[in-house]
N, C-alpha and C positions, 0 to 999 in steps of 0.2 A: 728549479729550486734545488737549492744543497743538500743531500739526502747524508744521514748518517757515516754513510760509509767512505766520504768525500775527506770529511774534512778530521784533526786531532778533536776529540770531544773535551768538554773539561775534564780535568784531570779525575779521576774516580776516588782518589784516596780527600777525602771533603774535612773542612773542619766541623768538629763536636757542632752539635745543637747550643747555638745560645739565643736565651731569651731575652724582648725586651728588657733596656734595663739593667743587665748584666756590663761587669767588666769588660768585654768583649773588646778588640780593636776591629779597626776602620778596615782595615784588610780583612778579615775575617769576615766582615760583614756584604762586602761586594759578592762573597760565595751564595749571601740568603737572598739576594736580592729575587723576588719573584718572576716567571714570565720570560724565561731570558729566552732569549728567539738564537736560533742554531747556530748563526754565525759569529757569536761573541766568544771565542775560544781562546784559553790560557797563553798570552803572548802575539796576540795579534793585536792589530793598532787599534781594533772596537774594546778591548778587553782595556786597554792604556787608559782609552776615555773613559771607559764605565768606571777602571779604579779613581782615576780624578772626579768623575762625575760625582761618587762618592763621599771621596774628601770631602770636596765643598757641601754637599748637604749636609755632614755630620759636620763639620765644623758650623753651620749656620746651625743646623737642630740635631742634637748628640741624642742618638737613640734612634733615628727616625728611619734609615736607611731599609732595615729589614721588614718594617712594615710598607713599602713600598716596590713597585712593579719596576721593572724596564725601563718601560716608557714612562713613567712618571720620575725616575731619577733624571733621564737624561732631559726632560721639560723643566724640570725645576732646577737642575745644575746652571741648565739654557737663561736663564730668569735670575741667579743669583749675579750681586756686583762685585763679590769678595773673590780674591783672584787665589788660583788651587794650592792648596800648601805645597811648600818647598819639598817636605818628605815626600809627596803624593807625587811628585812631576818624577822626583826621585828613583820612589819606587818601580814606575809604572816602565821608563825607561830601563834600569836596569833588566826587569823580567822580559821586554822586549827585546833588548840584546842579548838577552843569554837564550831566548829561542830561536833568536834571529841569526844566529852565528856571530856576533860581535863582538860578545864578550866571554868569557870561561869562567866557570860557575866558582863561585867563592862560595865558601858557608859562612862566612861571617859579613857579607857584603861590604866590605873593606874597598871599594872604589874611588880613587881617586878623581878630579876632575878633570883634569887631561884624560885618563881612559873612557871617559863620559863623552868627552867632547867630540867625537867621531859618530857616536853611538845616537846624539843629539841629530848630528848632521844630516845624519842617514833614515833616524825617525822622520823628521820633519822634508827632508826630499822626496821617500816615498810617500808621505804623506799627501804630498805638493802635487805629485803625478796623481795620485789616485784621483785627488778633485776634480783635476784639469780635466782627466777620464771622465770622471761624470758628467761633466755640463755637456760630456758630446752626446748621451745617452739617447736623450730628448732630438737631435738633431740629424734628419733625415742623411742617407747618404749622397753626396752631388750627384747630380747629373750632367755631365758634359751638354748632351741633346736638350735638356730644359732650358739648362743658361744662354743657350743659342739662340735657342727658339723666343725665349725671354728678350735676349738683346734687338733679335730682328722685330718684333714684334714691338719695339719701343721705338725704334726709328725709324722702322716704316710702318705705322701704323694703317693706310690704304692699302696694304697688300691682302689682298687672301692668305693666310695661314698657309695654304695648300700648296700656294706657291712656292714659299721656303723650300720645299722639298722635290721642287719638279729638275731634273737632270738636265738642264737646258744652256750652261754656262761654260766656256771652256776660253783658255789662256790667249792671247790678242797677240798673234807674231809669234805663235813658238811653232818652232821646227817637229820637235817631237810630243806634240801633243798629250798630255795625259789621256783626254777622256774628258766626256761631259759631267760637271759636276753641277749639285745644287747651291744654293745662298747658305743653305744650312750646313752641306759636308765642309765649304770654302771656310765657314766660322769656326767649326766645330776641329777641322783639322789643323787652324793657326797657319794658315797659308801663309809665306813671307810677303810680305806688303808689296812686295815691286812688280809681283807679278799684276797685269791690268787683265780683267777678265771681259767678256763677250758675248754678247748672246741674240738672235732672232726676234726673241720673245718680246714684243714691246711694253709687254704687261709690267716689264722688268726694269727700272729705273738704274740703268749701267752705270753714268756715272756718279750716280749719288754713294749707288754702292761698293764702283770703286774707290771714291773720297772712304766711304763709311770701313773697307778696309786697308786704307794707309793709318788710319790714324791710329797708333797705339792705346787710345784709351778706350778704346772698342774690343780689345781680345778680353776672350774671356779667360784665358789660358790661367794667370795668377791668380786669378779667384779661387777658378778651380782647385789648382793645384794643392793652395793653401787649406782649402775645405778638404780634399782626397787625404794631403799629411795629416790632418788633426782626425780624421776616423782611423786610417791607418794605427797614429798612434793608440787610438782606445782601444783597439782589438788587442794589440802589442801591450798594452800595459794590463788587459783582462785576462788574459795568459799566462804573463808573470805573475800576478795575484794569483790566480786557480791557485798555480805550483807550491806557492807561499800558504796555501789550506789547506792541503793534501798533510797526510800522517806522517810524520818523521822517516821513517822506510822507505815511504816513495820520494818522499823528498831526495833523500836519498843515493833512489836512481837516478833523479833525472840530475843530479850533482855529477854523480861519479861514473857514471855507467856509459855502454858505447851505446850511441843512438843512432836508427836508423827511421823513415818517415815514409810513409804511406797513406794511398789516398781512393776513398769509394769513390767508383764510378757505373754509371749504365748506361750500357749500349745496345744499338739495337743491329742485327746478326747481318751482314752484305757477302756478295759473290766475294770481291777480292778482300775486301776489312771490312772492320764493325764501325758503322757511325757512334757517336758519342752522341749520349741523349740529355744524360744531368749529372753532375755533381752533388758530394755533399758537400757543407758548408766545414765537416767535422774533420778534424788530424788523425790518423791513426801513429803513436809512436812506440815502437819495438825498440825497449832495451835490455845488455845483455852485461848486467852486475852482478858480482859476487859467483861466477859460473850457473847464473840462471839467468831466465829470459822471461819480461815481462811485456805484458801489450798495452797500452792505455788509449785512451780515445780522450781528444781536445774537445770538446762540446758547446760552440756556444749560445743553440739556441736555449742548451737547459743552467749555460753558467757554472759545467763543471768538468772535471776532468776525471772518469772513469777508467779501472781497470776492464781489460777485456780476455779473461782468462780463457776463454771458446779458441782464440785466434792465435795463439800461443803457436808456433814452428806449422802455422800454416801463412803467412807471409813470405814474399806476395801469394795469389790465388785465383782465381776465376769460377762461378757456376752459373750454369742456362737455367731459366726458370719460366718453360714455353719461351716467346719473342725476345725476352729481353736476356741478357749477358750484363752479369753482375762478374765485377774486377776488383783486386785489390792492386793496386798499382806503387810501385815505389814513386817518390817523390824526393828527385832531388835539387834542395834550395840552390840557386845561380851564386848567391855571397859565397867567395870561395874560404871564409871565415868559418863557414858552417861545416869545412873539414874538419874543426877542431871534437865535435859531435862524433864524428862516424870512427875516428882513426885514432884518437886519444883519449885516455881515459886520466881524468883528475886524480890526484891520489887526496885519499880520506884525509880530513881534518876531526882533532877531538874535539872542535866545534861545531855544533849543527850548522849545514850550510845555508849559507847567505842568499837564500831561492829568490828575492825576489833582485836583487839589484845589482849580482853576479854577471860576468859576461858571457857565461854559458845558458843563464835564463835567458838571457836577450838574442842570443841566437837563435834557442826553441821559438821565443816569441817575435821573431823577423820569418823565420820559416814559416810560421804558421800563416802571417798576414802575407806572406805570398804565395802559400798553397788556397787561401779562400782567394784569390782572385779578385781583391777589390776594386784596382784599377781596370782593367776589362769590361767590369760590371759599369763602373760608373762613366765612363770614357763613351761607352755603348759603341756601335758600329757605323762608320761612314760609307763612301763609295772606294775612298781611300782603303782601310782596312779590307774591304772584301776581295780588292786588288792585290791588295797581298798576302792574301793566300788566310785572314785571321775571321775566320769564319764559324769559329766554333762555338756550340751551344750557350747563348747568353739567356736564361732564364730568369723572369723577375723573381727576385728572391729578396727587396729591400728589406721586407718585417724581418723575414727569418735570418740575415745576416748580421740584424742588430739585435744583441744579446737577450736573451727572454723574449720573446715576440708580443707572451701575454701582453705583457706591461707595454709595450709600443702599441698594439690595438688600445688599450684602454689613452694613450695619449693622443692618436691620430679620432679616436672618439669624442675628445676634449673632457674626458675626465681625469684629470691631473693627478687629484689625488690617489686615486688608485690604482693608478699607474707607476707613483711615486714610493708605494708600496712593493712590488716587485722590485724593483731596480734597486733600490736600498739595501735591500737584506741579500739578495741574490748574486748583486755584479760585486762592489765593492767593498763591501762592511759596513756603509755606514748606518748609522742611528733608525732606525726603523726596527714598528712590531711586525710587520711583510705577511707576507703569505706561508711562510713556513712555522708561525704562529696560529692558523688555521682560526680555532675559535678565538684564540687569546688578543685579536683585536679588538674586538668588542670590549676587551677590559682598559684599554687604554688610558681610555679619559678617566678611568677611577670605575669604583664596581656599580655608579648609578647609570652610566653611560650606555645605553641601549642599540641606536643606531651606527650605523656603518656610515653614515658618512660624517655623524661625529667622529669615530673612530681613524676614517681616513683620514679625516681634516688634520687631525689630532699627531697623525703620522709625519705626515708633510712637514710640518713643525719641527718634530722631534729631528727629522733629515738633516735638517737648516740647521736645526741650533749641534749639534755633535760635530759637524764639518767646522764653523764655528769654535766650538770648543777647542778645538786641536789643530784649529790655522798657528802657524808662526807668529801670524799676526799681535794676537790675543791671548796664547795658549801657553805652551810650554816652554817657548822660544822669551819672550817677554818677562814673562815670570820669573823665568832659571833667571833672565840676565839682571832681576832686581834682588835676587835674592842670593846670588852666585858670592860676592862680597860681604854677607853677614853668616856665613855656615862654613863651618872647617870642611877642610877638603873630604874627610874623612868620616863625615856625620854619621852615627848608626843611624840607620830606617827606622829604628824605634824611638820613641818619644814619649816622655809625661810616665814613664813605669810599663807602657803596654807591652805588649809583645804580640809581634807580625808573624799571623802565620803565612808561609810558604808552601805550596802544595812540593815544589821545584826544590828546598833544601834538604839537605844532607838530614838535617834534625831540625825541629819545628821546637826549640828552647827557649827561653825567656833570656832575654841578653843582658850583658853588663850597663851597668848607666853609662847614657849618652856624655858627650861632651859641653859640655858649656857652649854658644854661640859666640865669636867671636868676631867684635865689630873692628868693623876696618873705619879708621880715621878719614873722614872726605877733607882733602885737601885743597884749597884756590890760590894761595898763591905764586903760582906759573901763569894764573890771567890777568892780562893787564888793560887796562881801561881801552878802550874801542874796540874792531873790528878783529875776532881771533884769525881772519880768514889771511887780515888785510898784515897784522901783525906778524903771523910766523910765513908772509908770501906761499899760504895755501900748501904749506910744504910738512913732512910728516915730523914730528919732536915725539920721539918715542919717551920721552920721560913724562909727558901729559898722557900718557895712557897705563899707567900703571893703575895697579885698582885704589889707588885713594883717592887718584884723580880725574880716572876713566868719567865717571858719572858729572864733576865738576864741568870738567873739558864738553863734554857733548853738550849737557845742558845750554852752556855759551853758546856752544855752534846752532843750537835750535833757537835759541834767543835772537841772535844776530840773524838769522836765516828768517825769520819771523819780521824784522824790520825791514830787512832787506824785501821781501816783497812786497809792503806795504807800499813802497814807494811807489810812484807812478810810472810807468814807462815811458819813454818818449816817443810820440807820435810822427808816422812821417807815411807820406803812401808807399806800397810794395812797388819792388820795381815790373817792368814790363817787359814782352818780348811779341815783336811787330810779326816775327813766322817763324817756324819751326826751325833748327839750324843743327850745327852738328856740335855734339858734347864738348870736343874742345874749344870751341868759337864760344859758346857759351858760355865757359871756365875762362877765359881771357877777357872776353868782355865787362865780366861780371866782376874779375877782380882790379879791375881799371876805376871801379866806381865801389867799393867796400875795401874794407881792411882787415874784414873778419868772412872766410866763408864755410860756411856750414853743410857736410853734405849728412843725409838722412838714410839709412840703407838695413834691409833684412840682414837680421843674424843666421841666415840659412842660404844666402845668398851668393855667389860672386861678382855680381856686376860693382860692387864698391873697391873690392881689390883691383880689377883690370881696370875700372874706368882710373882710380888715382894711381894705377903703376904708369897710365901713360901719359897722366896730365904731369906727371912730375918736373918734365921739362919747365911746360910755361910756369909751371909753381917759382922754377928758381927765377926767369926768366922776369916775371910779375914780383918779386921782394918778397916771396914768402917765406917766412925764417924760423917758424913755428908747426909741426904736424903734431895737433891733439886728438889723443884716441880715447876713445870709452872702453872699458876691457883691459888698460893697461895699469900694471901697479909700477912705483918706485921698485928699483933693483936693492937701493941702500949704497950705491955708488956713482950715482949719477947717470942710472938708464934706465933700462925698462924689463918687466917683468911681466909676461902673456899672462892674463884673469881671465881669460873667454873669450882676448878676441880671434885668437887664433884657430880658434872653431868655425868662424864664420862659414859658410860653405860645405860642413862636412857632411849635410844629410843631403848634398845636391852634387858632390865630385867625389873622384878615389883621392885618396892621400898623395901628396906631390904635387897636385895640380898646380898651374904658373900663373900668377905666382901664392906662395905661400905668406903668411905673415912676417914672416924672416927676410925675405925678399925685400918684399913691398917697403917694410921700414929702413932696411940695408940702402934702395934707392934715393929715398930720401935721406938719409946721410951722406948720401955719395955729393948731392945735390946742395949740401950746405943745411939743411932743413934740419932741424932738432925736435925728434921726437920727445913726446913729454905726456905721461901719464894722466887720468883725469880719473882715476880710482883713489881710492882713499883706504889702506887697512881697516880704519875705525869709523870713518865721517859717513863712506859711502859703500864700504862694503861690510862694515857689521862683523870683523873679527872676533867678536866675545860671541854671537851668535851667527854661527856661519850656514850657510845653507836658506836665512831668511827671504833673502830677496831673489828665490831661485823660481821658476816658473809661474811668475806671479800673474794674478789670473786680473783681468785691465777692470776699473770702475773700482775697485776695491780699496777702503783706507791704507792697505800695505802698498799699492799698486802708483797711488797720489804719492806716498810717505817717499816712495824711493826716486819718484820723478822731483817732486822740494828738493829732496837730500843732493841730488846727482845734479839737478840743473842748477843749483845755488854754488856748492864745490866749482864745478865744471867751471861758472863765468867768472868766481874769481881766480882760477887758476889762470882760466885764459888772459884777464886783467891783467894778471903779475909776471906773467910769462911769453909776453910778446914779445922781446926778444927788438925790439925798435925796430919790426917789420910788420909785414900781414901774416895773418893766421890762415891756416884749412884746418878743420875740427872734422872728426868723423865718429856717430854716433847713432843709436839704433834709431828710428823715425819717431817714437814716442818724444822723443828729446829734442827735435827738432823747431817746432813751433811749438803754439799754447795746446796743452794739451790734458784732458781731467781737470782744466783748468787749470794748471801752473804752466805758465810764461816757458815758452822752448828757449833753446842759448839763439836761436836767430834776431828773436826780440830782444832777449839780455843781455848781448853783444852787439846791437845795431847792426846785424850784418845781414849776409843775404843766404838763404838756405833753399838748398837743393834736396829732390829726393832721389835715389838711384833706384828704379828698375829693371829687372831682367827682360827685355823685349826681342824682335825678330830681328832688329835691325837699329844700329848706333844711331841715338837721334835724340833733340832737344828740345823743349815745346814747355810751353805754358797755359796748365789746364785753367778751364774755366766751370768747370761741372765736375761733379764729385769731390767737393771739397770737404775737409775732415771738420765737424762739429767738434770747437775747441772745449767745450763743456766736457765732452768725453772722451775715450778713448778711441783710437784709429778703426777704424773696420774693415776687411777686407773691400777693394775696390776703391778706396780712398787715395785722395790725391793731395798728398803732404808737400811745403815748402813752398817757396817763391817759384819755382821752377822743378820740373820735372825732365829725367835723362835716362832715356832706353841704352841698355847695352846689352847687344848680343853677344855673351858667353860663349867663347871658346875652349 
């Protein structure tokens, strides 16, 4: 839990006492609000939502706010249908940016909406991460050894357990032998498929097992992996938060200052060296600002990040204490990015710095997730690793590596609720009375509310609905963009005669009267009777997005996009594949019998670059005179413009890797192939609200809204831009088929869709088991498209 000393408290200098009833404004009033639990601090994104939470009560019931608690503002904000006033998204924004380093403090708050629009982007992205962090809260970390033992245990069900793990198996015809391994090290270590394994033991069903690993849809490797990146990230993004609630000064440090990382250990005392016995989970970081030197400690089974003034120019260090050797050890990160830490120092900005989405934060916060050791932990040990020499103390530490432990016992308990308490108020800000309210849960439900598990229930709720509150979705993102076109650029934050007080201004005055509101004209006619898609050939008319027209123009495209899938699809069986074959037999074959093909592929991945850098031949070879990408925008001259796809790969390779997005598209133009964007500034990527459709979390009405929006665009662009050949479209796997229930472009285009995986070995196959339920979203271990193609990443 966050102790005082953690984080900026609110501001001390408070507004006057006002009583029900009084003139008082809506800002002023979010300071009375009762109960406020520690982590709702001046300028952070809990403090955004409590001032909107506000608004909207006081605009439903004027007066009411200061007779009400915390949790009861942010339950009943939860419950209203009136959407937050303009001023309030206004305000709330502003104060975050000028703590946030985005913006430089005005005393007249004279903001334009351009200086807004960055500040919007940046709310609503950390915002996006923070949530994403949460859902992983609740969810254990993988286990390599489970998922093996899970997989053997499903396909051989007649074996003994025990067996999995007996040493009895080694390679059929090989010269140099490794060593006898089990069923479990062979899974667990992703053996390349070719090798055919052996054994005495008749208990052992050789060749089922060797079938069981040739076939790609038996590694557990991608599952893993994927589950390993998504904790990774939440450790990485509960790091950058800490730093983001630390007091201005430290902040700071870890902005400007040289950084250097160290790490407890204990060991137990030997003739020639000391074994290593445990780690902690915690960072020790030493920095050296302003000609002084400070120590902090990363924390996370308590969720915070602590000064350590004892340890100050005693790094590193060592003491005996009877058997055990206690060490401070430096620690230094392998990214060689993380030089920029130890050897450069930032020069001061008269902005407060940008702590949490800086790329000096994210280096603290990559160092740290590779000084706790996740991968090791989860990965656990084979016969493999202990061969090579990686034999170092793995201790169970699941609870304690996942932030607050309380709160993970109370979940692994199956009590939710109070589980959901912890983790709310502690890891990332959100809506909760938590435990650092102590008694003040019990007040939640209102002062008749006696029981704790009203109180918790009551919690749980308030989580939901704050998150809620401040999605893009529904929140600030939605709102600004209805409201962006009737408010001068220049609106004073005051309103109706009030006056806002500011703990953060220069002078806390009553201001001149506002400006009048000024409507902008909706404009229609640029739309002309049918299909707008089908009218301007799905191509971008920047005079349809101006703001008289902006609202008209989209309207159409939701109307049209609304008929459009009304229609019925046309029905015809998938095609088939009689045995496994190799990715390019499969790409030739397949565009013998479609005109449209579709491949499906991770935005984190390479196998969709290599596999189409080398189909490019048969592409020209086969009439295909079209490559559509998702990720790509118009240039405004007739090319292309990288939106993201040129990231592909970048949390799986170094920079440069072959090939690059530049490449890849450069090949197909060599080849006669015309690249052609499938992004839309306004249709499909949400130019007036930028930042909306970014880490969107899948089942969610944002999550459906952008699969409509992008698979509607996508099939008539592909429609209008065939070019009187075949098409290849490449696009993330949610696009692919039906999916959340909207129609993928395989079905929209009659064509045939592929998914691309990262596997041991180049190969083509058509699953029959693990298929994606098109009601929802994909899930790890899903087996998307007509056909599926392994490629081994070079």
């Amino acid at each position: 839990m966050i102790d005082s000393s953690t984080v900026r408290p609110i501001p001390p200098v408070l507004p006057p006492v006002v009583e029900p009833g009084s003139t008082d404004t809506q800002a002023t009033r979010e300071f009375l609000v009762r109960d406020m639990p520690g982590h709702v601090v001046f300028g952070s994104h809990a403090w955004a939502s409590l001032h909107i939470a506000v608004a909207r009560q006081e605009a439903h019931a004027p007066g009411s706010a200061p007779n009400m608690t915390y949790a009861q503002i942010m339950h009943s904000a939860d419950t209203l249908t009136e959407p937050a006033p303009y001023h309030a998204q206004r305000e709330a924004l502003i104060d975050w940016g000028v703590c946030n380093g985005y913006l430089r403090k005005k005393a007249d708050d004279a903001y334009t909406d351009n200086e807004l629009e960055p500040v919007r982007t940046a709310f609503n992205e950390q915002l996006t991460e923070l949530q994403s962090a949460s859902t992983q809260l609740t969810l254990p970390l993988p286990s390599r050894r489970k998922m093996a033992l899970d997989a053997l245990k499903q396909h051989f069900p007649n074996i003994e357990p025990a067996l999995f793990e007996a040493g009895v198996l080694s390679i059929k015809d090989c010269e140099f032998n490794p060593g006898s391994r089990s069923m479990l090290d062979i899974l667990m270590e992703g053996i390349p498929s070719a090798d055919t394994w052996e054994t005495r033991d008749k208990r052992i069903p050789m060749d089922a097992f060797n079938t069981f690993c040739k076939n790609p849809e038996n590694a557990i490797t991608p599952g893993f992996e994927s589950a390993l990146t998504a904790q990774k990230n939440m450790h990485g993004t509960l790091v950058k938060q800490l730093i983001t609630r630390l007091p201005l000064e430290d902040r700071e440090c870890f902005a400007y200052g040289k950084i250097e990382f160290f790490k407890d250990a204990t060991y137990a005392p030997g003739i020639f060296s000391d074994t290593l016995q445990s780690r902690k989970n915690s960072l020790l970081v030493k920095i050296e600002y302003n000609k002084r030197q400070y120590v902090y400690e990363i924390d996370p089974e308590h969720g915070l990040i602590q000064k350590k003034p004892l340890l100050v120019g005693k790094l590193p260090g060592s003491r005996r204490v009877y058997n055990d050797i206690y060490k401070v050890e430096r620690f230094t990160p392998q990214d060689k990015s993380q030089a920029t830490l130890r050897d450069k120092r930032v020069g001061h900005s008269y902005l407060s710095p940008q702590s949490f989405a800086s790329d000096r934060t994210r280096h603290i916060a990559d160092a740290y997730v590779e000084a706790l050791g996740i991968d090791a932990q989860a990965r656990g040990l084979t016969s493999f690793d202990k061969e090579r020499g990686q034999q170092e103390a793995l201790k169970q530490f699941l609870l304690d590596l996942i932030p607050l432990r309380s709160a993970i016992n109370h979940f692994s308990d199956g009590n939710y609720a109070a589980g959901a308490v912890d983790l709310a108020i502690d890891i990332f800000g959100f809506v909760t009375a938590g435990l650092g309210a102590g008694a003040k849960v019990a007040k939640v439900v209102g002062s008749t509310a006696t029981t704790a598990h009203k109180a918790l229930k009551s919690v749980k709720i308030l989580g939901v609905a704050a998150i809620g509150e401040l999605n893009p979705a529904n929140g600030i993102v939605d709102a600004w963009a209805q409201s962006r076109t009737l408010m001068p650029h220049t609106l004073s934050r005051q309103h109706s005669g009030s006056h806002r007080y500011n703990p953060v201004a220069i002078s806390s005055r009553p201001p001149f009267a506002p400006a009048a509101p000024q409507i902008v004209p909706r404009k229609t006619d640029h739309l002309l009777p049918g299909d707008y898609l089908v009218n301007t050939r799905a191509k971008e008319v920047h005079a349809h997005f101006t703001p008289s027209r902006l609202d008209a123009t989209r309207e159409r495209f939701r109307n049209d996009m609304a008929t459009f899938y009304r229609q019925p699809l046309p029905t015809a069986p998938r095609p088939t594949l009689a045995a496994p074959t190799t990715p390019n037999t499969l790409i030739e074959n397949t565009l013998d019998h479609t005109n449209t093909l579709v491949f499906g592929e991770s935005h984190r991945g390479m196998a969709s670059f290599q596999t189409l850098y080398d189909a490019m031949d048969t592409f020209k070879a086969k009439g295909v005179k079209s490559f559509f990408c998702e990720g790509l925008l118009p240039d405004g001259k007739g090319g292309w413009k990288d939106a993201g796809l040129g990231t592909i790969g970048s949390n799986a390779r170094t920079p440069g890797k072959f090939p690059t997005l530049e490449q890849l598209l450069k090949k197909a133009e060599d080849n006669g192939i015309q690249v052609i964007p499938l992004e839309h500034y306004w249709l499909t990527k949400r130019k007036d609200t930028p930042g909306l459709y970014h880490n969107l979390q899948p089942d969610t009405p944002l999550s459906k809204q952008r699969l409509e929006e992008f698979n509607y665009f996508a099939a008539r662009t592909i429609e209008q831009h065939a070019n009187g050949g075949k098409s290849v479209v490449l696009v993330g796997r949610s696009h692919l088929m039906t999916c959340e229930g909207v129609p993928g472009l395989t079905e929209l285009t009659q064509g045939v869709g592929i998914s691309l995986y990262e596997g041991a070995q180049n190969l083509a196959s058509k699953s029959t088991r693990h298929l994606p339920d098109p009601a929802k979203s994909l899930k790890n271990g899903d087996m998307a498209g007509d056909f599926q193609v392994y490629r081994k990443v070079t």
